[in-house]
GUTORMAR-704064 format. One record per atom (N, C-alpha, C): residue number from 1; residue in three letters; atom name; x, y, z. Coordinates in Angstrom, 3 decimals, decimal comma. Example, Ala and Ser with C-alpha at 12.3 -4.5 7.8 and 13.67 -1.06 7.14 Angstrom:
2
<atom resi="1" resn="ALA" name="N" u="13,190" v="-5,690" w="7,800"/>
<atom resi="1" resn="ALA" name="CA" u="12,300" v="-4,500" w="7,800"/>
<atom resi="1" resn="ALA" name="C" u="13,200" v="-3,300" w="7,800"/>
<atom resi="2" resn="SER" name="N" u="12,850" v="-2,250" w="7,080"/>
<atom resi="2" resn="SER" name="CA" u="13,670" v="-1,060" w="7,140"/>
<atom resi="2" resn="SER" name="C" u="12,900" v="0,030" w="7,870"/>
This chain:
82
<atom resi="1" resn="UNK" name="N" u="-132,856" v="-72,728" w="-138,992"/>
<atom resi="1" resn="UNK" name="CA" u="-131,514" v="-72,881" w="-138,472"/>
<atom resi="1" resn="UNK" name="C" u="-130,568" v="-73,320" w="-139,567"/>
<atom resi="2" resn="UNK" name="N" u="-130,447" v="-74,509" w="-140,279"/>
<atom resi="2" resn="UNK" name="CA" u="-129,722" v="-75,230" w="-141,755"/>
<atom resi="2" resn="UNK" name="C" u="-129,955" v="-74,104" w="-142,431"/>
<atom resi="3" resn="UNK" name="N" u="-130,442" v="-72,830" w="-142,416"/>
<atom resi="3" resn="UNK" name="CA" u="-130,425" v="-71,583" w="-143,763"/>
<atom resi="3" resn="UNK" name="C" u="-129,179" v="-70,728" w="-143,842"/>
<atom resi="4" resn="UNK" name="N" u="-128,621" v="-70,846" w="-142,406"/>
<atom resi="4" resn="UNK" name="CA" u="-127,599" v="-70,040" w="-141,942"/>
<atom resi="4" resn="UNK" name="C" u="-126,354" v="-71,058" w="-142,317"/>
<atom resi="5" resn="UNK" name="N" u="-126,566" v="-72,153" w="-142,874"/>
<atom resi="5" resn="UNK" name="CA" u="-125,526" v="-72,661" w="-143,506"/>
<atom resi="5" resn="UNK" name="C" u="-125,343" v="-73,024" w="-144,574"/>
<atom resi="6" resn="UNK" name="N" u="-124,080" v="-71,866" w="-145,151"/>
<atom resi="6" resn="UNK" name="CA" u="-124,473" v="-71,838" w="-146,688"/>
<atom resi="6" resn="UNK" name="C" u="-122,356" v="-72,248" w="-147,189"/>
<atom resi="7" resn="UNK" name="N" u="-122,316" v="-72,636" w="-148,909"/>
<atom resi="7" resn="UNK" name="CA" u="-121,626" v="-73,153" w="-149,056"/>
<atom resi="7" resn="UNK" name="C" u="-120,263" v="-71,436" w="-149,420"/>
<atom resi="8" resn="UNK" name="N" u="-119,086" v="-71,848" w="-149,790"/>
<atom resi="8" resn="UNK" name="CA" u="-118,464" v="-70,459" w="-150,260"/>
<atom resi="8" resn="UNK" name="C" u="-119,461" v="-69,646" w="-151,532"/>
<atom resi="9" resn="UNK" name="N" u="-120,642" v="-70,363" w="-152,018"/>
<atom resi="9" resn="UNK" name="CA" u="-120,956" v="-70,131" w="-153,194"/>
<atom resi="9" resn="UNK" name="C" u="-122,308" v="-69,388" w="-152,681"/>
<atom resi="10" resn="UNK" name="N" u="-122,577" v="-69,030" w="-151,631"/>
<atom resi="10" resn="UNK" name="CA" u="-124,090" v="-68,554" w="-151,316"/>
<atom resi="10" resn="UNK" name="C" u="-125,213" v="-69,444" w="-151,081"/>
<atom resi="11" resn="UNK" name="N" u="-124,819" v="-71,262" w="-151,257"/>
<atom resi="11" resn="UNK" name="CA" u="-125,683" v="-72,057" w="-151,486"/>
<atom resi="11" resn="UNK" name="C" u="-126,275" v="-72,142" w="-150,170"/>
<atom resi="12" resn="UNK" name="N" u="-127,494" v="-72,998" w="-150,102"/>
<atom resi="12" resn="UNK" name="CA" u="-128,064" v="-73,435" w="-148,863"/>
<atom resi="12" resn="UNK" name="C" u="-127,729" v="-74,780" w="-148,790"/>
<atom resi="13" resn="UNK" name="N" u="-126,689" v="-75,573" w="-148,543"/>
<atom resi="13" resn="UNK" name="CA" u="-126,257" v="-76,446" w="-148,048"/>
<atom resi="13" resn="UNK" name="C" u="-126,590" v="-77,878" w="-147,856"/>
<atom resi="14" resn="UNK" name="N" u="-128,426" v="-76,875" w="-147,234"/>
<atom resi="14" resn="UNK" name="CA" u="-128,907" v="-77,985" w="-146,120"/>
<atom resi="14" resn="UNK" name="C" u="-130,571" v="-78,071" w="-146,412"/>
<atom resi="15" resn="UNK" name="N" u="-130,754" v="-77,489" w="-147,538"/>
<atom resi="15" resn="UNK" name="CA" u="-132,167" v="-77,289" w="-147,820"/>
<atom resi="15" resn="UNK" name="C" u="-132,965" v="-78,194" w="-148,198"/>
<atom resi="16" resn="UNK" name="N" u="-133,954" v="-78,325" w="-147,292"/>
<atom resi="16" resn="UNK" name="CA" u="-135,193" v="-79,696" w="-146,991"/>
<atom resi="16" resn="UNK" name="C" u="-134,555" v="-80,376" w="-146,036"/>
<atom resi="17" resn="UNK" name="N" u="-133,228" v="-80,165" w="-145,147"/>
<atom resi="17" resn="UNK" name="CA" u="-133,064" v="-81,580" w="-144,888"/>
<atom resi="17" resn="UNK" name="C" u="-133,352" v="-81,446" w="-143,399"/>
<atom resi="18" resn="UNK" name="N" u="-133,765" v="-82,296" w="-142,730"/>
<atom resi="18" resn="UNK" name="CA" u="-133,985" v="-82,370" w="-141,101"/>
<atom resi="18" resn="UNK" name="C" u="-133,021" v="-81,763" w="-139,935"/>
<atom resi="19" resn="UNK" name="N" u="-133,676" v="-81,162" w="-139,217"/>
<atom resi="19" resn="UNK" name="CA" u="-132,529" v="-81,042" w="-138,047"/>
<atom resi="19" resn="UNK" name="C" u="-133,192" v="-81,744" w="-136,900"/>
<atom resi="20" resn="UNK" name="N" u="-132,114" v="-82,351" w="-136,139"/>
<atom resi="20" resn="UNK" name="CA" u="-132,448" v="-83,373" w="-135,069"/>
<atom resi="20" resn="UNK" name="C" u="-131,414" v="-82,854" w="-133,991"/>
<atom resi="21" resn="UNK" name="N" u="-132,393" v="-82,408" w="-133,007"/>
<atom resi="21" resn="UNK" name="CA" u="-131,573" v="-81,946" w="-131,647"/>
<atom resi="21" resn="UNK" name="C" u="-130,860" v="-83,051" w="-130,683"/>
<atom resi="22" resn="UNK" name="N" u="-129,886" v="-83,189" w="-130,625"/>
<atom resi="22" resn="UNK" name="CA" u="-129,229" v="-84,310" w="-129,890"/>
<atom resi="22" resn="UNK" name="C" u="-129,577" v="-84,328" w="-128,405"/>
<atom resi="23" resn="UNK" name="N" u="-128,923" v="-82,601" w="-127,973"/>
<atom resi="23" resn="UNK" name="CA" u="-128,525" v="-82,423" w="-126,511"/>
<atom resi="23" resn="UNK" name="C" u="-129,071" v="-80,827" w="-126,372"/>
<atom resi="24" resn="UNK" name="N" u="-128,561" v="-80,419" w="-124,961"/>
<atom resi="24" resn="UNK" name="CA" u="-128,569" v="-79,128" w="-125,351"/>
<atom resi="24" resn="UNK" name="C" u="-127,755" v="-78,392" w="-123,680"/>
<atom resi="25" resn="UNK" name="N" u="-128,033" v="-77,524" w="-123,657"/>
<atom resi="25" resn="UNK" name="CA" u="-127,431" v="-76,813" w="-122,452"/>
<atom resi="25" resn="UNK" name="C" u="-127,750" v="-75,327" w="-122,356"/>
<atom resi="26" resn="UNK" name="N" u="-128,488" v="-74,836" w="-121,214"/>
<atom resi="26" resn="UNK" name="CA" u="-128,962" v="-73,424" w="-121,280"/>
<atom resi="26" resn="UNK" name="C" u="-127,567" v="-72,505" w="-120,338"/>
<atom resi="27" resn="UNK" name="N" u="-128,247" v="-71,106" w="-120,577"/>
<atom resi="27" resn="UNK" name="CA" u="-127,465" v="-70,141" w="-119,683"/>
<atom resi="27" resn="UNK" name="C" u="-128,249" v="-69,325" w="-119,223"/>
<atom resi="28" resn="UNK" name="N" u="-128,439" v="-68,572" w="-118,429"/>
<atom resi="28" resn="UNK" name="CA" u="-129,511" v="-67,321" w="-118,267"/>
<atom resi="28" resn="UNK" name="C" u="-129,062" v="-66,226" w="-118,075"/>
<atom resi="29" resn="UNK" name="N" u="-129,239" v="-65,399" w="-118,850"/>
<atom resi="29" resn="UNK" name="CA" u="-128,549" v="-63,859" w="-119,134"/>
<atom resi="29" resn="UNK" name="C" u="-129,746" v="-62,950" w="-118,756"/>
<atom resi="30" resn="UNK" name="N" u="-129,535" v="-61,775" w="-119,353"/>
<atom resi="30" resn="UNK" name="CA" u="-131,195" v="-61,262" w="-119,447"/>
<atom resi="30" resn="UNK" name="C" u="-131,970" v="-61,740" w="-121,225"/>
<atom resi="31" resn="UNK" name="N" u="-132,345" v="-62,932" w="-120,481"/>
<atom resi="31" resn="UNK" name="CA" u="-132,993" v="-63,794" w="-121,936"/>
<atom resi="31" resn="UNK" name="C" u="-131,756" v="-65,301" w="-121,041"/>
<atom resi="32" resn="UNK" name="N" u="-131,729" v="-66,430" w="-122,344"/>
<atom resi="32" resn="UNK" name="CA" u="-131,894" v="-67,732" w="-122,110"/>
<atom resi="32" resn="UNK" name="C" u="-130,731" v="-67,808" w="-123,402"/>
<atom resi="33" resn="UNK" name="N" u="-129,644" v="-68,254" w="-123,281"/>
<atom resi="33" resn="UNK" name="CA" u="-128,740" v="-68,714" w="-124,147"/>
<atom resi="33" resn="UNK" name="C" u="-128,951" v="-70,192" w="-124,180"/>
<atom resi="34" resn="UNK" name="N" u="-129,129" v="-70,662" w="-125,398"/>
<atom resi="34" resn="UNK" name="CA" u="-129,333" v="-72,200" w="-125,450"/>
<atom resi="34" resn="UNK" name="C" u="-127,998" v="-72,811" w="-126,695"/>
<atom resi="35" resn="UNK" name="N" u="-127,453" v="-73,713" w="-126,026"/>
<atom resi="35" resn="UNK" name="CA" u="-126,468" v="-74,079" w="-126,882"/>
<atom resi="35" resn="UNK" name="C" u="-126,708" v="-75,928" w="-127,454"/>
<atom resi="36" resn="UNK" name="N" u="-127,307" v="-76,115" w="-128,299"/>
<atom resi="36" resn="UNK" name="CA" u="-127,556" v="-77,350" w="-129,137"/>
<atom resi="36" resn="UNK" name="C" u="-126,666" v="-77,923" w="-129,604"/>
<atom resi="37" resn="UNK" name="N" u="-126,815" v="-78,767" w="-129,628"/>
<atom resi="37" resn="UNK" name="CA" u="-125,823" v="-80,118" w="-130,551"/>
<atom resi="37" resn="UNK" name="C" u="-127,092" v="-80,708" w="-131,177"/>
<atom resi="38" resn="UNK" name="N" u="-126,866" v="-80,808" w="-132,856"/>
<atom resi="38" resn="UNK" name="CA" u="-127,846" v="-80,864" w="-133,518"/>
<atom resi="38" resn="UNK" name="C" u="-127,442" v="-81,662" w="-134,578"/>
<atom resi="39" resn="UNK" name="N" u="-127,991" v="-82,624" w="-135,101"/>
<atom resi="39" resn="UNK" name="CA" u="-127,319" v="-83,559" w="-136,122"/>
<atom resi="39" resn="UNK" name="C" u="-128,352" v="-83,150" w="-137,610"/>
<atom resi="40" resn="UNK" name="N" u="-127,972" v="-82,489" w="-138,950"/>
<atom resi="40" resn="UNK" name="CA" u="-128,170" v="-82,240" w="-139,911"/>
<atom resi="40" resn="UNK" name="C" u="-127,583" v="-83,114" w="-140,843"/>
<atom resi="41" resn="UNK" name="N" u="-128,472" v="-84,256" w="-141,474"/>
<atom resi="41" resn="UNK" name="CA" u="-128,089" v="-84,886" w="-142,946"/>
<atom resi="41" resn="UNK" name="C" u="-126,807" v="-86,124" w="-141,715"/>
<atom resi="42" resn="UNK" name="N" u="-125,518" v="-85,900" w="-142,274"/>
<atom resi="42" resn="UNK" name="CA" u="-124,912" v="-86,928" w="-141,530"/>
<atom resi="42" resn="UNK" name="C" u="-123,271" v="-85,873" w="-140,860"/>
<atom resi="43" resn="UNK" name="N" u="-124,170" v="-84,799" w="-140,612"/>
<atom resi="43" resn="UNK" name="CA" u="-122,931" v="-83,551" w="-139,952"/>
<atom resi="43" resn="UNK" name="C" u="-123,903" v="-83,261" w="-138,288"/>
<atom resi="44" resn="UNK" name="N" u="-122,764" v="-83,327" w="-137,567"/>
<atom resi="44" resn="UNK" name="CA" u="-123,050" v="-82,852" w="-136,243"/>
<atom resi="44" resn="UNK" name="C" u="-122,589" v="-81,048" w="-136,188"/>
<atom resi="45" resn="UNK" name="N" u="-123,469" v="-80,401" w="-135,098"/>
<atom resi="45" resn="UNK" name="CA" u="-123,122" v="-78,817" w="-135,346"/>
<atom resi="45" resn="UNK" name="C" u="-123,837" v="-78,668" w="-134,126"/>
<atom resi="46" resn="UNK" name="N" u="-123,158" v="-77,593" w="-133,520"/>
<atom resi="46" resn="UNK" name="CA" u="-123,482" v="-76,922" w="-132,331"/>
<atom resi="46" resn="UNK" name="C" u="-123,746" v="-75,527" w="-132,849"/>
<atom resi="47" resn="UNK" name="N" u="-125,141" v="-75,292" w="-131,834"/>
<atom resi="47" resn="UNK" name="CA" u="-125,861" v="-74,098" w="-132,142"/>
<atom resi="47" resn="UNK" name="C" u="-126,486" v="-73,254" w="-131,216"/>
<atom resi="48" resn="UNK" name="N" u="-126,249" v="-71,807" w="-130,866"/>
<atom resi="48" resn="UNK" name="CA" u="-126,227" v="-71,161" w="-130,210"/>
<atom resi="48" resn="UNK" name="C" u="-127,469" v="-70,314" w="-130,242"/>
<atom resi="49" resn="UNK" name="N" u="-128,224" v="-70,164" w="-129,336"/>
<atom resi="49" resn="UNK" name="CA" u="-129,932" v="-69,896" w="-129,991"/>
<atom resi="49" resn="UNK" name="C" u="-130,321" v="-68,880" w="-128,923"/>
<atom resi="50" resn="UNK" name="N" u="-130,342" v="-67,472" w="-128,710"/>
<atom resi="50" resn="UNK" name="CA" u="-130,805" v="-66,386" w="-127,949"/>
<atom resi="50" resn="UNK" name="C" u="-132,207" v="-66,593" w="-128,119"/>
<atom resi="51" resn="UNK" name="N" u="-132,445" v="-66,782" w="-126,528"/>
<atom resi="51" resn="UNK" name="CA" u="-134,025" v="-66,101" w="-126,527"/>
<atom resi="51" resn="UNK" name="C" u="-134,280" v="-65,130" w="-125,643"/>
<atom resi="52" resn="UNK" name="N" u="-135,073" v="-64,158" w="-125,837"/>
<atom resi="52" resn="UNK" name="CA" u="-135,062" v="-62,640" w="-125,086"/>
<atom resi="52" resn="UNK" name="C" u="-136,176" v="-62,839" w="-123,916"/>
<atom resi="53" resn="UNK" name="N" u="-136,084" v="-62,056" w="-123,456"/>
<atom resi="53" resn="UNK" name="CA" u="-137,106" v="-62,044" w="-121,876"/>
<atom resi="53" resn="UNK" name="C" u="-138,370" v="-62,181" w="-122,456"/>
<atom resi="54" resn="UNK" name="N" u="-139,125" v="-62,951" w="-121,621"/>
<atom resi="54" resn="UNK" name="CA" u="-140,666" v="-62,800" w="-122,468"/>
<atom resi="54" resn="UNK" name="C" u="-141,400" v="-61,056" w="-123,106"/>
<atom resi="55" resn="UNK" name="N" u="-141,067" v="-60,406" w="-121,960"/>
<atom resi="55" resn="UNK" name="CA" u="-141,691" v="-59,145" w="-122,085"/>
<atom resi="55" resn="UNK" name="C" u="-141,596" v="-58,659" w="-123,594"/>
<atom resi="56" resn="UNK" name="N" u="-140,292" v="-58,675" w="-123,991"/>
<atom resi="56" resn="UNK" name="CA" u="-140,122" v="-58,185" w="-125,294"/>
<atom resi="56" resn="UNK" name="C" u="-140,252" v="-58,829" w="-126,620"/>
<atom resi="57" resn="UNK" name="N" u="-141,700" v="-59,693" w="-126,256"/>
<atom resi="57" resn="UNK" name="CA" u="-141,972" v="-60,183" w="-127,516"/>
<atom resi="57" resn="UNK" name="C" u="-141,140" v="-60,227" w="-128,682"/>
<atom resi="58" resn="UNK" name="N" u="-139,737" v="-61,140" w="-128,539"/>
<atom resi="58" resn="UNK" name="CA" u="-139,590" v="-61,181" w="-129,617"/>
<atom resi="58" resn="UNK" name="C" u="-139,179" v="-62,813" w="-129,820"/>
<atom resi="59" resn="UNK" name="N" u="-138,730" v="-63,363" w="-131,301"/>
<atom resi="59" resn="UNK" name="CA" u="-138,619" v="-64,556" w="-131,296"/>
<atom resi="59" resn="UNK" name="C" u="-137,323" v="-65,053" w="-131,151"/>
<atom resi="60" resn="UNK" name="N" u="-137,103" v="-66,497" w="-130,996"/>
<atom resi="60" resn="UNK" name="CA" u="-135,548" v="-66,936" w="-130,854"/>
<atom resi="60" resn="UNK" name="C" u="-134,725" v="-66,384" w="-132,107"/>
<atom resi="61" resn="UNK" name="N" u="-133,576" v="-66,143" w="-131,640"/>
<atom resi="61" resn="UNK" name="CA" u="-132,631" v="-66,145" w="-133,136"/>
<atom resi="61" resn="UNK" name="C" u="-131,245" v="-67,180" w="-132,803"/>
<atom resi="62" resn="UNK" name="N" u="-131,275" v="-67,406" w="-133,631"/>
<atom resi="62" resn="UNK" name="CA" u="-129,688" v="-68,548" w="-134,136"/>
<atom resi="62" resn="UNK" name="C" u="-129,154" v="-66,885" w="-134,243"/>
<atom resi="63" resn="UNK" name="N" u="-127,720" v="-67,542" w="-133,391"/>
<atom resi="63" resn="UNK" name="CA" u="-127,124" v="-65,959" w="-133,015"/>
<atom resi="63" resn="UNK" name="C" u="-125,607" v="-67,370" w="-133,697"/>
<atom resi="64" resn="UNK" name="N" u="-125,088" v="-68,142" w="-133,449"/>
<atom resi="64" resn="UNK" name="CA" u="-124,169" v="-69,196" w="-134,057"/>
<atom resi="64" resn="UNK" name="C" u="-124,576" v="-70,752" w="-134,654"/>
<atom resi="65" resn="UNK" name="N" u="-123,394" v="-70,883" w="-135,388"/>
<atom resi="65" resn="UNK" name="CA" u="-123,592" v="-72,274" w="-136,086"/>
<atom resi="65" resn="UNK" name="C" u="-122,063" v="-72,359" w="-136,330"/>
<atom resi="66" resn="UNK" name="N" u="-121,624" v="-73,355" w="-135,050"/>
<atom resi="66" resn="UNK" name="CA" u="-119,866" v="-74,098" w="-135,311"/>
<atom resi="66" resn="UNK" name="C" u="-120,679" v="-75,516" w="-135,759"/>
<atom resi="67" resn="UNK" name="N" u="-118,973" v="-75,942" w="-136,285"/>
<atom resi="67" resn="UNK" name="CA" u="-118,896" v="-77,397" w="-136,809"/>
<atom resi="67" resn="UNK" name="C" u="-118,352" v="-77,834" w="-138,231"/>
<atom resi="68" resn="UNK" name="N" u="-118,307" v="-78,504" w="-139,023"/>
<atom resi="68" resn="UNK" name="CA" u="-118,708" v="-79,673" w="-137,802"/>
<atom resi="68" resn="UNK" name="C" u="-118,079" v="-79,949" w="-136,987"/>
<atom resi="69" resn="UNK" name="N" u="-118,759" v="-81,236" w="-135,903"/>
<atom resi="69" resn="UNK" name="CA" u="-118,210" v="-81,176" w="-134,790"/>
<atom resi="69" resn="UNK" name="C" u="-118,379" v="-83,261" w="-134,420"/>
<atom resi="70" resn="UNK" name="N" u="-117,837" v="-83,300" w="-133,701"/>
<atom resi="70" resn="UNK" name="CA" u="-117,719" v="-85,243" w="-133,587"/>
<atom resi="70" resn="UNK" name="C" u="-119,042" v="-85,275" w="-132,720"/>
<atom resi="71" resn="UNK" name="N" u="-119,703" v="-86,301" w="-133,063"/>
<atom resi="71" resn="UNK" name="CA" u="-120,815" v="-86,953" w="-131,727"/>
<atom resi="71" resn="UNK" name="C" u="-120,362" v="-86,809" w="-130,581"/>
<atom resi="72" resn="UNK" name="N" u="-119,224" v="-87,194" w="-129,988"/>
<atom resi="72" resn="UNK" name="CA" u="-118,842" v="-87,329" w="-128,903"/>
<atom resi="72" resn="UNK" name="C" u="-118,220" v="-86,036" w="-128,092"/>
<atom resi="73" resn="UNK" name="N" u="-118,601" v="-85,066" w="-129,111"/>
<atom resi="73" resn="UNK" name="CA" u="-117,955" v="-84,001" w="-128,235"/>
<atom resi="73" resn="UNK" name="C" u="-118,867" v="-82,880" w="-127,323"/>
<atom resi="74" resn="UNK" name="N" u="-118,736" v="-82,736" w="-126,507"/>
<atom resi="74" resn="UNK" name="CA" u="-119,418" v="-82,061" w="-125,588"/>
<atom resi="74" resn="UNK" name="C" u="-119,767" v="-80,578" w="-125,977"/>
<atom resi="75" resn="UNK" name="N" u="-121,006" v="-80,193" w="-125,444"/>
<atom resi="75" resn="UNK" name="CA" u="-121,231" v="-78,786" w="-125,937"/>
<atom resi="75" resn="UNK" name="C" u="-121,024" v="-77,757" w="-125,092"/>
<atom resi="76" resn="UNK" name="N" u="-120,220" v="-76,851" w="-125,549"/>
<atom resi="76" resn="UNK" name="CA" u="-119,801" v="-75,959" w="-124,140"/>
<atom resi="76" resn="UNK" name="C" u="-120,140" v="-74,188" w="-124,754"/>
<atom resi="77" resn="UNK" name="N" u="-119,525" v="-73,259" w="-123,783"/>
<atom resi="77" resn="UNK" name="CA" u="-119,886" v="-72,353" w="-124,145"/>
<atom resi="77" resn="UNK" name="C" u="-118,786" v="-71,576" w="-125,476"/>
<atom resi="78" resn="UNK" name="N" u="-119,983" v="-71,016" w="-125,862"/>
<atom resi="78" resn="UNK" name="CA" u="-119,075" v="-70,204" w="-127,225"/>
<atom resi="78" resn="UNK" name="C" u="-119,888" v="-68,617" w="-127,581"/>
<atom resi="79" resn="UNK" name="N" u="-118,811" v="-68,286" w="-127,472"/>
<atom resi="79" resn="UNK" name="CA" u="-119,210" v="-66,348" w="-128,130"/>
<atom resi="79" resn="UNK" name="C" u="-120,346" v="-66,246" w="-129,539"/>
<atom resi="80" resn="UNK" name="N" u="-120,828" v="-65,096" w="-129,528"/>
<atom resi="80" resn="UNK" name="CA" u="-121,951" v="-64,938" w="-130,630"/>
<atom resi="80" resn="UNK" name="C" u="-121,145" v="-64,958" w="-132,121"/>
<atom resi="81" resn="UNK" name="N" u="-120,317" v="-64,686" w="-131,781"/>
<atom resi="81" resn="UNK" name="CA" u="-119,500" v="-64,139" w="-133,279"/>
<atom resi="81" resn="UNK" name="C" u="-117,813" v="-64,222" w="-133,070"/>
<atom resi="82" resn="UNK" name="N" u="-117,216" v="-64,830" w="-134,012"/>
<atom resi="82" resn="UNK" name="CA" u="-115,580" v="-65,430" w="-133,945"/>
<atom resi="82" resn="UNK" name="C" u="-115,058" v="-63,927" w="-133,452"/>
């Protein structure tokens, strides 16, 4: 998930460092929209995580990554792409 956040320079940002799931909040589509609030290093970020119907064997993907974002702010819904 921290790979998908990189600096204007191509960097990885966030590499080695922990992600810690705060909260979270699902949706159910065909598949499972999961929207995280996730605390990385000392940045809060909400993260948007598709998972597909079991049948179609496939794995979760980080479909977004907003933020940062305040502790205190609630996680709501957000589109795959600005």
């Amino acid at each position: 998930m921290a790979a998908a956040l990189m600096n204007k320079n191509g960097d990885d940002i966030f590499a080695g460092k922990s992600v810690e799931p705060l909260a979270f909040k699902t949706q159910v589509v065909a598949g499972i929209n999961y929207f995280v609030k996730v605390r990385i290093s000392n940045y809060i970020f909400h993260v948007r995580i598709y998972q597909r119907l079991p049948h179609e064997n496939k794995a979760p993907e980080v479909v977004r990554v907003i933020g940062p974002k305040s502790e205190t702010e609630p996680i709501e819904y957000f589109e795959r792409s600005i």
